[in-house]
C-alpha positions in Angstrom: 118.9 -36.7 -28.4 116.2 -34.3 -27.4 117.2 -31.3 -25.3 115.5 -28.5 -24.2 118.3 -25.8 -24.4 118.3 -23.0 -22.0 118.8 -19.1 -23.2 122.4 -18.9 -21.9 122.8 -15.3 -23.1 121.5 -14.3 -19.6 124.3 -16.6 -18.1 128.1 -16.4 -18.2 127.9 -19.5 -16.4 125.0 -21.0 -13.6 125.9 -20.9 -9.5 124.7 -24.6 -9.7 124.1 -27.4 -11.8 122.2 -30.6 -10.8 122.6 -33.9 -12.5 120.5 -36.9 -12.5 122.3 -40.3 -11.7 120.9 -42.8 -13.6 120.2 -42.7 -17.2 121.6 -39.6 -17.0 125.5 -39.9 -15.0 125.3 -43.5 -15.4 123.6 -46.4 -17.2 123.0 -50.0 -16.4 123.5 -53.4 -18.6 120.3 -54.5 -16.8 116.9 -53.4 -15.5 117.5 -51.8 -11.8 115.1 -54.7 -10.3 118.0 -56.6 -12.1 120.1 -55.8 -9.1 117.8 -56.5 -6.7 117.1 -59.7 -7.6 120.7 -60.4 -7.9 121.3 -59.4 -4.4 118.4 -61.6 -3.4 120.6 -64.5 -5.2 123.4 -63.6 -3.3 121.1 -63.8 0.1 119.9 -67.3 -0.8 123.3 -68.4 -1.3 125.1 -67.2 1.2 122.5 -67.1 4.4 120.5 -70.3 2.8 120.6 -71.8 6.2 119.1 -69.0 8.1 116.4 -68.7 5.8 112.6 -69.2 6.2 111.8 -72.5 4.6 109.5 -70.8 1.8 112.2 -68.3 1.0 114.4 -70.4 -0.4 113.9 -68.9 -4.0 115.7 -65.8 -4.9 112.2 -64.6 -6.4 110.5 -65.0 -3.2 113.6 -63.1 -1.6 113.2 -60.4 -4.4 109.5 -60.2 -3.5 109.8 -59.9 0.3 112.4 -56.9 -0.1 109.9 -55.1 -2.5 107.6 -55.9 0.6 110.3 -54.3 2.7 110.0 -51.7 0.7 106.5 -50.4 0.4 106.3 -50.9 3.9 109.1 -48.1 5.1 108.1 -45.7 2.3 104.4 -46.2 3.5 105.7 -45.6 6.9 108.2 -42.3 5.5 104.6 -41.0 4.0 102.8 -40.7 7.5 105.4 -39.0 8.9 105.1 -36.3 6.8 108.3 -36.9 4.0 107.6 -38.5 1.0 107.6 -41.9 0.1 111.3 -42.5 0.5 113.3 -45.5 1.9 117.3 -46.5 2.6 118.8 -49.7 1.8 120.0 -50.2 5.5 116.3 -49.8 6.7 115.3 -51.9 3.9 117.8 -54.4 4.7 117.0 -54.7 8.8 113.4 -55.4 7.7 114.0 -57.6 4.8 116.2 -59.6 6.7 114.2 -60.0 10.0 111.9 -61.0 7.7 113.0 -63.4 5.8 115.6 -64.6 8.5 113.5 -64.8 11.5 115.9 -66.7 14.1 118.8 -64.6 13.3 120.5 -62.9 15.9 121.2 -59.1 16.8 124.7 -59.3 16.1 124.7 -61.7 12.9 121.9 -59.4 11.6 124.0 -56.0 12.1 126.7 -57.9 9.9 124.7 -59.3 7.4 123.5 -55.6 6.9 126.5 -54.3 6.5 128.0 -56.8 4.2 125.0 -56.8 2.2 125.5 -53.0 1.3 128.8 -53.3 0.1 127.6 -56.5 -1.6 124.8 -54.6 -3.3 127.6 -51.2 -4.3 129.5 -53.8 -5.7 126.9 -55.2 -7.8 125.7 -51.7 -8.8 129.6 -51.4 -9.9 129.5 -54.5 -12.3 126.7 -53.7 -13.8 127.3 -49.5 -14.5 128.8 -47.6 -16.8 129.3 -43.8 -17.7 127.1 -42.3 -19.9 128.9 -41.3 -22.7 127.6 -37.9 -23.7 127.2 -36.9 -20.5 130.2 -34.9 -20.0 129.8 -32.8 -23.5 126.7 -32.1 -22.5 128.2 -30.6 -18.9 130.2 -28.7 -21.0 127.0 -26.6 -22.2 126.0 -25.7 -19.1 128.6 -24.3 -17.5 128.3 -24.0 -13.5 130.3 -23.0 -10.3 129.4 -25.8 -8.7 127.8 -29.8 -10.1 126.5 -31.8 -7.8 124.2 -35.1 -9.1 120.8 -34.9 -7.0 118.8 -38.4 -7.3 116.1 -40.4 -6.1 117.3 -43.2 -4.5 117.8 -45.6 -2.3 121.3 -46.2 -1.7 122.6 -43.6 0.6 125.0 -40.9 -0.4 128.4 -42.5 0.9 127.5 -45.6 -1.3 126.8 -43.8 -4.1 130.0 -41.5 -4.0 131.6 -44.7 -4.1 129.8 -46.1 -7.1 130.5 -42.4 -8.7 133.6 -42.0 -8.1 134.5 -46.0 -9.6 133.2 -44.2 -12.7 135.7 -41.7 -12.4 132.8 -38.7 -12.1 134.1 -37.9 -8.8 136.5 -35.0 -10.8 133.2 -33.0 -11.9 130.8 -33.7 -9.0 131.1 -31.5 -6.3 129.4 -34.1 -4.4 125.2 -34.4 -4.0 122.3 -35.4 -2.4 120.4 -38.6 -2.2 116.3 -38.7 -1.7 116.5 -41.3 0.6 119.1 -39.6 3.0 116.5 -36.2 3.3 113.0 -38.3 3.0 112.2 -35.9 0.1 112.2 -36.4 -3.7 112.4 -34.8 -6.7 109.0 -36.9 -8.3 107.0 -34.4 -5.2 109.3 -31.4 -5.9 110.5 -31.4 -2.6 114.2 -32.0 -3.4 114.4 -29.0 -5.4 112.5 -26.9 -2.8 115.5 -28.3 -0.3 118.2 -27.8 -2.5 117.4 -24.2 -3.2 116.8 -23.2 0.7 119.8 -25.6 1.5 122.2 -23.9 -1.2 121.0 -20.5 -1.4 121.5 -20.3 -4.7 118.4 -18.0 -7.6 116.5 -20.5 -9.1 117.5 -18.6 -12.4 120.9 -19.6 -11.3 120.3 -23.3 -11.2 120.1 -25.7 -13.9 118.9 -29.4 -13.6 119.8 -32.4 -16.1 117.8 -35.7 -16.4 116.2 -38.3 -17.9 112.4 -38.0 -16.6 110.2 -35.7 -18.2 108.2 -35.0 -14.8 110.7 -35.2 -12.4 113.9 -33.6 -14.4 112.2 -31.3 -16.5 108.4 -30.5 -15.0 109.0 -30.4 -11.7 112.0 -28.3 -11.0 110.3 -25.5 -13.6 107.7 -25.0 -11.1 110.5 -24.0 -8.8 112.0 -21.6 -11.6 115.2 -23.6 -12.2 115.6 -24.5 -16.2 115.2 -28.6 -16.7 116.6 -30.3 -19.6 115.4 -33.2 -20.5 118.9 -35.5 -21.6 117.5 -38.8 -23.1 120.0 -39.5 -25.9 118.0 -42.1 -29.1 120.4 -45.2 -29.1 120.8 -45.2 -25.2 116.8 -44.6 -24.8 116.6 -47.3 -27.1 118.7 -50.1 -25.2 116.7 -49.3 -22.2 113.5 -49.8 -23.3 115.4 -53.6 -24.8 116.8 -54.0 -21.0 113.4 -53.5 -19.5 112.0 -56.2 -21.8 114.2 -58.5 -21.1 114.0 -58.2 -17.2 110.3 -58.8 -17.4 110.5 -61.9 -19.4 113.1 -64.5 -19.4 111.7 -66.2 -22.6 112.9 -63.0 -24.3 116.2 -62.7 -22.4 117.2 -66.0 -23.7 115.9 -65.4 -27.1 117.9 -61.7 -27.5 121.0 -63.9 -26.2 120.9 -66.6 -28.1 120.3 -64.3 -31.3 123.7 -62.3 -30.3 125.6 -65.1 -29.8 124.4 -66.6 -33.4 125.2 -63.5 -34.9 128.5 -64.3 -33.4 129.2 -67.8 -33.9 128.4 -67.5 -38.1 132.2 -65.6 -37.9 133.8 -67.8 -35.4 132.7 -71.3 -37.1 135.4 -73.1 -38.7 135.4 -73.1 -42.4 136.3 -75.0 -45.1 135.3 -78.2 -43.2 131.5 -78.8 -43.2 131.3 -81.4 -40.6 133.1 -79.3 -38.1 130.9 -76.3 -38.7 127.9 -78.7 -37.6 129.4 -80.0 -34.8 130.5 -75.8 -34.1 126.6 -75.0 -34.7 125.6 -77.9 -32.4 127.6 -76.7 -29.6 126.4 -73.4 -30.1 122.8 -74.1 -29.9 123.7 -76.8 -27.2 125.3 -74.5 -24.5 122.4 -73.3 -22.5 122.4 -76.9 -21.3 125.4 -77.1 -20.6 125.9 -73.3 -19.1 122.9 -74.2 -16.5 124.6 -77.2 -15.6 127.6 -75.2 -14.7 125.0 -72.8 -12.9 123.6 -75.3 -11.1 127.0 -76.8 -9.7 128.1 -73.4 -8.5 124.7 -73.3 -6.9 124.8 -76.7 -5.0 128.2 -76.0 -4.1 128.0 -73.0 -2.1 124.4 -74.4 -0.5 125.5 -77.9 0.2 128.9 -75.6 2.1 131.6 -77.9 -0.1 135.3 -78.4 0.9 136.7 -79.9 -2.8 135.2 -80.1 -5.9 135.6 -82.6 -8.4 135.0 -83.4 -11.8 134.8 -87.0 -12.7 136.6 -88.3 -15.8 135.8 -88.5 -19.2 132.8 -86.3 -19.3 133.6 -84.2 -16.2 137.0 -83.3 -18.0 134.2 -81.1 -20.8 131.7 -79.9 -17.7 134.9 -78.4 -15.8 136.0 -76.6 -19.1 132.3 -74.9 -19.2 132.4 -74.3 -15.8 135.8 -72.5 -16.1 134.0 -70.4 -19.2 131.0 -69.6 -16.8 132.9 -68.7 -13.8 136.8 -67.3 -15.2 137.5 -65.5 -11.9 135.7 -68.5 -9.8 132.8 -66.7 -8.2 129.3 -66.6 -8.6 127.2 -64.2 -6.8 130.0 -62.5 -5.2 130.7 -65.8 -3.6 133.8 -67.8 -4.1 133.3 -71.3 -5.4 135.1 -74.0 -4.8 138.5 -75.0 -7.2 137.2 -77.4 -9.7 139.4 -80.3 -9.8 139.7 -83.5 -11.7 139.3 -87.2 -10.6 140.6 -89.8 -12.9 138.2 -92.6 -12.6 135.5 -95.0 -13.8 133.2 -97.9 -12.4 135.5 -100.4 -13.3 138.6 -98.8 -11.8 136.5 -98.0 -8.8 134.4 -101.1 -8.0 136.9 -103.8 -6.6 138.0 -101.0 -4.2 134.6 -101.0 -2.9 134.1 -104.5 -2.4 134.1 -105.6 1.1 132.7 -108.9 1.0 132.6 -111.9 -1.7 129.4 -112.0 -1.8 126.2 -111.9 -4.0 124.6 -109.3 -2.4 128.4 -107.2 -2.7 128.3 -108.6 -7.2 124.6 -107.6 -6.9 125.3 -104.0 -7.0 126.8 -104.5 -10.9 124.3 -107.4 -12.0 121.2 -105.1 -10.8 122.3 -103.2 -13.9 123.7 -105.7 -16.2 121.4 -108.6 -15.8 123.6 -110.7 -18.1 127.8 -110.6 -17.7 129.9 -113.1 -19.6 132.4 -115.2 -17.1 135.4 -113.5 -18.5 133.9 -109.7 -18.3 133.6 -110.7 -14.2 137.3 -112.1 -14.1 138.2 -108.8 -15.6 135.9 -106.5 -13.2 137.4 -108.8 -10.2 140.9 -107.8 -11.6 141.3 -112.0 -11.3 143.8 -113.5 -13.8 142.0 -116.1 -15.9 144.8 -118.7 -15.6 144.3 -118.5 -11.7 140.6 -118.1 -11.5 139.9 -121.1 -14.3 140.7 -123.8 -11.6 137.7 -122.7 -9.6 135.5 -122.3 -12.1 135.9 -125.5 -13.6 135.4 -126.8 -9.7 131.7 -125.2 -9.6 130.9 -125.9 -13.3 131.6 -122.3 -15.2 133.4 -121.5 -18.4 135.2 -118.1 -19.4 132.4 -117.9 -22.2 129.9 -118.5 -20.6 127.5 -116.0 -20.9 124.8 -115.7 -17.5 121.6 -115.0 -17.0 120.3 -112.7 -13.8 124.2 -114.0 -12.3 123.0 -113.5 -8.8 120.2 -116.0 -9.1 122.8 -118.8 -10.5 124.1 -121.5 -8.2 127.0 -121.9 -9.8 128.2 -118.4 -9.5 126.8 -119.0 -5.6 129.1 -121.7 -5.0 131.9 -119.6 -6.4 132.0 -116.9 -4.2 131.6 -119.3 -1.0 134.4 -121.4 -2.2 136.7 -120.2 0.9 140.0 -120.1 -1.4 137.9 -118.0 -3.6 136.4 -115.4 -1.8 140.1 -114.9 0.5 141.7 -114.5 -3.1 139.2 -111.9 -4.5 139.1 -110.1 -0.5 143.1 -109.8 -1.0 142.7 -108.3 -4.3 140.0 -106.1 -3.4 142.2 -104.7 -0.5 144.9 -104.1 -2.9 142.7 -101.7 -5.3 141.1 -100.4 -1.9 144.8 -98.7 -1.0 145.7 -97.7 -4.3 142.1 -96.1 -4.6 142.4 -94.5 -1.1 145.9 -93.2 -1.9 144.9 -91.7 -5.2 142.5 -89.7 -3.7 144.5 -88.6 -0.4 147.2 -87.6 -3.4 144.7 -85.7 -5.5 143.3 -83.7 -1.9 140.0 -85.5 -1.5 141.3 -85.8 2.4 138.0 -85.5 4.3 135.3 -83.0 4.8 132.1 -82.6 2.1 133.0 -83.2 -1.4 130.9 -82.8 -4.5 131.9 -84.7 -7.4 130.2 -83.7 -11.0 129.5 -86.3 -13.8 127.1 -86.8 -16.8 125.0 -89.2 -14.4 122.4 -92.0 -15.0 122.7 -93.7 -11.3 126.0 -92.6 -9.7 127.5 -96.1 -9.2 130.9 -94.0 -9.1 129.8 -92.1 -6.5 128.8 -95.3 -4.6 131.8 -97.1 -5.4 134.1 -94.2 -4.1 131.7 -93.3 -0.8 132.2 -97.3 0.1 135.7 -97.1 0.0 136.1 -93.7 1.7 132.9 -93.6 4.0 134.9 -91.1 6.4 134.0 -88.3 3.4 130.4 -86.7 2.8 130.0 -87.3 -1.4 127.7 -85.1 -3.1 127.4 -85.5 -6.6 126.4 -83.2 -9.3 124.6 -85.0 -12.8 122.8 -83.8 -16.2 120.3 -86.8 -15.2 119.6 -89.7 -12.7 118.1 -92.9 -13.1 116.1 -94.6 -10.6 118.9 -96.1 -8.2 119.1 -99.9 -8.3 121.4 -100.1 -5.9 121.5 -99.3 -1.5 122.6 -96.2 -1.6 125.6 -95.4 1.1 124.5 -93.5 4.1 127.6 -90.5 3.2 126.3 -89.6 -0.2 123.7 -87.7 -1.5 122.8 -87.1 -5.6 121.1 -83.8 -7.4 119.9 -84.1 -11.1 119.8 -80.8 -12.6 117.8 -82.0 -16.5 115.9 -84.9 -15.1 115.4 -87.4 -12.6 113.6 -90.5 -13.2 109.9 -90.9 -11.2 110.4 -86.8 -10.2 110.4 -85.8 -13.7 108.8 -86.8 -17.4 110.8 -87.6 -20.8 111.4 -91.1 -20.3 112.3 -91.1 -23.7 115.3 -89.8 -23.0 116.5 -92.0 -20.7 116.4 -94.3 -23.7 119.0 -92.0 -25.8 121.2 -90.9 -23.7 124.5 -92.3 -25.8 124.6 -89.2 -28.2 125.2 -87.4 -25.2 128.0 -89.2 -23.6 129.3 -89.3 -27.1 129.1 -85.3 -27.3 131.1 -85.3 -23.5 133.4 -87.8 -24.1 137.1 -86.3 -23.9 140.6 -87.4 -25.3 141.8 -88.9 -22.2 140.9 -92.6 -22.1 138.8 -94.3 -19.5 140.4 -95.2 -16.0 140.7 -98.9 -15.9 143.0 -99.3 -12.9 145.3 -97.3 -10.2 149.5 -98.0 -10.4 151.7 -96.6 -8.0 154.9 -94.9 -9.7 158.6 -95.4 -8.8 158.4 -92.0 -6.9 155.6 -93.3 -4.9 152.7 -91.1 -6.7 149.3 -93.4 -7.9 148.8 -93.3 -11.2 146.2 -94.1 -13.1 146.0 -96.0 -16.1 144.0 -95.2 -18.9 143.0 -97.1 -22.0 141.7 -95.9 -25.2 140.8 -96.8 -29.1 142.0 -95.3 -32.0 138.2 -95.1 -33.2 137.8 -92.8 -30.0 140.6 -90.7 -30.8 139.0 -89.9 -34.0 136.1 -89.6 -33.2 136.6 -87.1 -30.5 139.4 -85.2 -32.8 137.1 -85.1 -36.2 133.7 -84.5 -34.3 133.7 -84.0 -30.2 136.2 -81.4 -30.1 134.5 -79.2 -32.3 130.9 -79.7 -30.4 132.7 -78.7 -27.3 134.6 -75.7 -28.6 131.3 -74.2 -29.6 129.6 -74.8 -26.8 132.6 -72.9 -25.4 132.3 -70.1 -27.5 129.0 -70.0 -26.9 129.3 -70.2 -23.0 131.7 -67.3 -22.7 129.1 -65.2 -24.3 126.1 -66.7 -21.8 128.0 -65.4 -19.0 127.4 -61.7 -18.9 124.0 -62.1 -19.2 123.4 -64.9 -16.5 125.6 -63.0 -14.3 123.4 -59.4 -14.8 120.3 -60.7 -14.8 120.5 -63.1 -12.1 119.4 -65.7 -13.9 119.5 -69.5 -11.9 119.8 -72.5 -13.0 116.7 -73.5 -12.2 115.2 -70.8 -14.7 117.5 -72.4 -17.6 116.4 -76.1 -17.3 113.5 -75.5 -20.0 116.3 -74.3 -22.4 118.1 -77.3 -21.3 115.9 -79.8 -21.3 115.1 -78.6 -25.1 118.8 -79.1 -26.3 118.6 -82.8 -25.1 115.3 -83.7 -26.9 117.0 -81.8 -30.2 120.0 -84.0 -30.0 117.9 -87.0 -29.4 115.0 -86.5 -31.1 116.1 -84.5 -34.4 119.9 -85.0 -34.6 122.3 -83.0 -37.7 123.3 -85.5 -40.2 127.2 -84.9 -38.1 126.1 -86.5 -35.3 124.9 -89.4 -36.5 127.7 -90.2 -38.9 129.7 -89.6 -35.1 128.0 -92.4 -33.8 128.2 -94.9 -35.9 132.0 -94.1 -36.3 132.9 -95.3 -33.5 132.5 -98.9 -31.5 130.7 -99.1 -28.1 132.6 -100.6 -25.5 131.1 -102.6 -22.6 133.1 -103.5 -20.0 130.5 -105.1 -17.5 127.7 -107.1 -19.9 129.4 -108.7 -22.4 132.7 -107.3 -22.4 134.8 -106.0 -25.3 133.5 -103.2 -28.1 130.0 -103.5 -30.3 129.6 -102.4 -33.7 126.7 -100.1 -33.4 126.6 -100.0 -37.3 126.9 -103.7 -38.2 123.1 -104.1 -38.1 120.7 -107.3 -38.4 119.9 -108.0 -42.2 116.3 -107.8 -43.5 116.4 -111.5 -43.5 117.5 -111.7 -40.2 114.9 -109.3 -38.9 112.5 -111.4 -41.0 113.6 -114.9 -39.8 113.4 -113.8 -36.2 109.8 -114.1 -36.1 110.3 -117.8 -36.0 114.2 -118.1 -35.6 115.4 -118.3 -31.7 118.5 -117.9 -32.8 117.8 -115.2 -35.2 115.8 -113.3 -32.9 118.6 -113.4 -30.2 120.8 -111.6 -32.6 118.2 -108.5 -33.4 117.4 -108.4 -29.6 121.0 -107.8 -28.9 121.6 -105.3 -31.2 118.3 -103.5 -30.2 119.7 -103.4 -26.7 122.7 -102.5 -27.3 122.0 -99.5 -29.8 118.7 -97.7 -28.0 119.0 -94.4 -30.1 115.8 -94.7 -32.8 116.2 -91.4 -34.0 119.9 -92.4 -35.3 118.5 -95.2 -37.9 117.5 -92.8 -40.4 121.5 -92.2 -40.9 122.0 -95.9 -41.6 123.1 -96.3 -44.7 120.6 -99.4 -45.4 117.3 -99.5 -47.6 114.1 -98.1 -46.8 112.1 -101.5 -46.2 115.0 -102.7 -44.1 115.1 -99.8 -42.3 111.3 -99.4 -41.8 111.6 -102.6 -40.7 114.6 -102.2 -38.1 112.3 -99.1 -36.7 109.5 -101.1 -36.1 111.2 -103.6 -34.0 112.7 -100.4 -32.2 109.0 -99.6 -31.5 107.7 -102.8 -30.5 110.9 -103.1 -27.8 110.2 -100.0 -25.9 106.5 -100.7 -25.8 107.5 -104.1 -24.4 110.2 -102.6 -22.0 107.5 -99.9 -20.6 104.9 -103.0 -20.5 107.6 -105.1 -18.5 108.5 -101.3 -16.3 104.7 -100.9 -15.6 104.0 -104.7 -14.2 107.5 -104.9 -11.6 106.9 -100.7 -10.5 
């Protein structure tokens, strides 16, 4: 602490004793632009509708008030005062601005919420210096008052002052901006003095700036001292860095919360530390996916907001890590919610028609679909449904091609008996469906649904049955759609969307993150209504899933948690959008895809893959083709069939170096990995 100490042997005690606010009274967590741009958030999120199209950035907002700014203080300087402005003025022009069909009435309110929103900011983000006091204590006065230059007027900033409890030595003070005069000119002091009446002899001023606290108020006679304590000096100078770049605000977080996590890991248990570590170093995806639904839910104006089962069950924990109190940018969200569903609970419900173009919308994505996989999708009892299909020449094993394009399955659905039989069934799950979601609140309005993604065929199934409702939904990624989309929904991708975005590759590896987001409720397979009249819905699940998720998911999850909780504050101070944490995000999913721990591999070939509309039933991923086969497969049809199943069926290349095989069989399973994606991007390339 340096301190230029005054010759109190001519004093008793001083008539008056100045303080500086800040850095001096009281200290920030974050840059002071910091709050600024957070108010700009705040704008963008709450007037987002009102806005000029090319303001719908909070970094364009922040820019147009600093605009705001400069342009008063110019105007202050002509008149003769210095170059001071107040964050009413400010906020007419920035608003007018930025706003420009806004009315005289909704502006005057918007003003005036937006300086309590901006004190309440300054409030978050504060806290008392704490040496100030002692030091107070050394220069004893009559009277303290705190004297600043500033922007917030002095009502707002007895308010912020007396949160801080320094109401009980301040015998109030004076604000730059209320008198147009400053203490960087000297012409605060020179006001002070004639407004006080107090011998500059008699007056002592405290501060942090070596021109304005210390220089500036010696010319006047009054004894400066300069307060700038070392460790506080020193976490300023870090604050201001990480204001002015976000690369090092994320690296200075990240290195905290790794400091952090080395404590909190569990031990004694090395695959659950890796899983631990993994979450850790996976949260910033997850923690701007939470961001980004808060975002989208307070511009898209939602009613409900629900997280879709399995995966949404993980993304609603985060989001409850992000937001504890439910609010982001003093703005309350909505109460996140969970839907038990699934395409295969959700499908029939949506069927209006037995038709192909109605089927189409699952054989678009599984171009081939085993007999019996349909029956079970169609909810159709085999014993009731074989009849017909013997009629029209089908077989439950049968195993179709492109389904849609088969005559057969075309004669099926316009056999009359059919068709009213699947119709009656599909009105069935229709109620049950529509009653579980009247049950669980999703009555009407705009709802946003969140889920891991790749084309939202949940969020089509549920928007067919209840077309009444607006659906937005909320995924890590999305796919091309394959599928008419229906005219009430609408679909954000916060990672990557296919054809607006790059990375194809990982569109081809998205399992190890399903796998990582899976939860211990099973999958929704179907809706029951209960003896009391309630819809519930059934679940199903294997025992390899419940281990999987018990010696490996859970522990992913809890550190991404962990690591969450400790995002927040930051995010929250700095302003940070979600927008600004897709880079970190987008890194996390090509590290799990690209270069996964040894953890998560053994995780995924632990457990079976289930597929409930292609083939049906669960898929080894680790029972994979022998050499020979591989080999034989150059000539073999047969053969051949066999390693192009698999291949399709297990798309994660990175993952083969865990298999437990040798290194010419593996070298050889690679390059058949290789030659399928060259062939599926040739195939891509000719139909786009």
């Amino acid at each position: 602490m340096r301190l230029s100490i005054p010759h109190v042997e001519f004093f008793e005690m001083y008539q008056l004793c100045t303080v500086d606010v800040w850095d001096t009274l009281l200290r920030r967590r974050c840059h002071p632009e910091a709050i600024k741009l957070a108010v700009a958030r705040h704008v963008r999120l709450r007037y987002h509708s009102q806005l000029h199209p090319e303001m719908q950035d909070q970094w364009a907002l922040y820019n147009a008030r600093i605009d705001a700014e400069l342009t008063i203080a110019h105007r202050t300087r002509e008149t003769g005062h210095d170059d001071e402005y107040e964050l009413k003025d400010v906020f007419y022009r920035w608003l007018s601005a930025v706003c420009p069909s806004i009315d005289a009435d909704s502006l005057e309110a918007a003003v005036k919420e937006l300086r309590q929103h901006e004190l309440q900011v300054e409030i978050e983000n504060t806290y008392r210096d704490e040496g100030i006091l002692t030091l107070l204590e050394k220069y004893k006065a009559e009277r303290v008052m705190y004297l600043s230059d500033f922007y917030m007027a002095s009502d707002l900033l007895d308010a912020l002052l007396a949160h801080h409890g320094l109401d009980a030595v301040l015998s109030g003070g004076l604000v730059s901006c209320d008198v147009g005069l400053n203490k960087r000119s000297g012409n605060l002091f020179r006001y002070i003095q004639e407004r006080e009446g107090v011998p500059a002899e008699a007056h002592v001023h405290i501060g942090d700036n070596p021109h304005s606290d210390v220089y500036m108020p010696s010319k006047f006679g009054i004894k400066g001292v300069l307060y700038e304590p070392e460790k506080a000096h020193s976490e300023r100078l870090v604050r201001n860095e990480l204001f002015s770049s976000r690369a090092a605000l994320f690296a200075h977080v990240q290195e905290k919360i790794n400091s952090a996590s080395a404590a909190s890991a569990p031990k004694g248990n090395q695959t659950a530390q890796g899983m631990f570590l993994l979450g850790v170093q996976s949260a910033p995806l997850f923690a701007g996916l939470a961001l980004f639904i808060a975002e989208r839910s307070r511009l898209d104006n939602l009613d409900k907001l629900y997280f879709l089962t399995r995966e949404g069950l993980f993304f609603l924990r985060v989001f409850q890590a992000l937001f504890p109190e439910n609010r982001h940018a003093g703005l309350s969200l909505p109460t996140g919610n969970v839907l038990a569903v699934s395409r295969i609970a959700t499908f029939l419900a949506s069927l209006n028609f037995a038709s192909i173009e109605e089927l189409s919308r699952i054989w678009r994505l599984n171009s081939q679909q085993k007999i019996s996989t349909l029956l079970k999708i169609l909810d159709l009892d085999p014993l009731i449904a074989e009849p017909f299909l013997k009629r029209h020449g089908l077989e439950l094993e049968m195993v179709l091609n492109q389904p849609q394009e088969d005559s057969r399955v075309q004669a099926l659905l316009s056999d009359k008996v059919f068709s009213s039989i699947l119709i009656n069934k599909a009105a069935e799950r229709r109620a049950l469906l529509s009653a579980y979601l009247e049950q669980e609140g999703a009555t009407g309005g705009h709802i946003g649904i969140v889920d891991i993604g790749w084309r939202g065929t949940i969020q089509d199934n549920i928007a067919l049955t209840r077309p009444d409702i607006q659906w937005s939904g909320y995924y890590v990624a999305l796919r091309k759609f394959l599928n008419p989309q229906p005219n009430n929904t609408k679909k954000h991708a916060y990672v990557l969307e296919e054809g607006r975005d790059g990375e194809k590759d990982l569109f081809e590896s998205f399992e190890p993150l399903e796998l990582l987001c899976n939860c211990a409720i099973g999958s929704t397979i179907s809706y029951v209504q209960g003896a009391d009249e309630t819809v519930i819905p059934l679940e199903d699940t294997t025992k390899e899933e419940a281990v999987l998720i018990k010696n490996y998911v859970r522990y992913f999850q809890d550190g991404v948690t962990f690591a969450t909780e400790r995002w927040a504050p930051f995010l929250s101070s700095h302003a940070v959008s979600s927008q600004e944490m897709r880079p970190l995000a987008l890194k996390v999913w090509q590290h799990i895809c690209n270069t996964p721990p040894s953890e998560l591999v053994e995780a995924y070939y632990s457990c079976l893959q289930h597929d409930p509309f292609g083939f049906g039933g669960f898929f080894d991923r680790g029972a994979v083709p022998s050499l020979n086969t591989i080999v034989w497969g150059i000539i073999s049809r047969r053969k051949r069939r066999e390693v192009i199943h698999y291949v399709r069926r297990t798309q994660w290349s990175a993952a083969l170096e865990g298999l437990p095989i040798g290194p010419i069989h593996k070298a050889a399973l690679t390059t058949v990995f290789r030659i399928a994606k060259v062939y599926k991007r040739f195939v891509l390339m000719r139909h786009s």
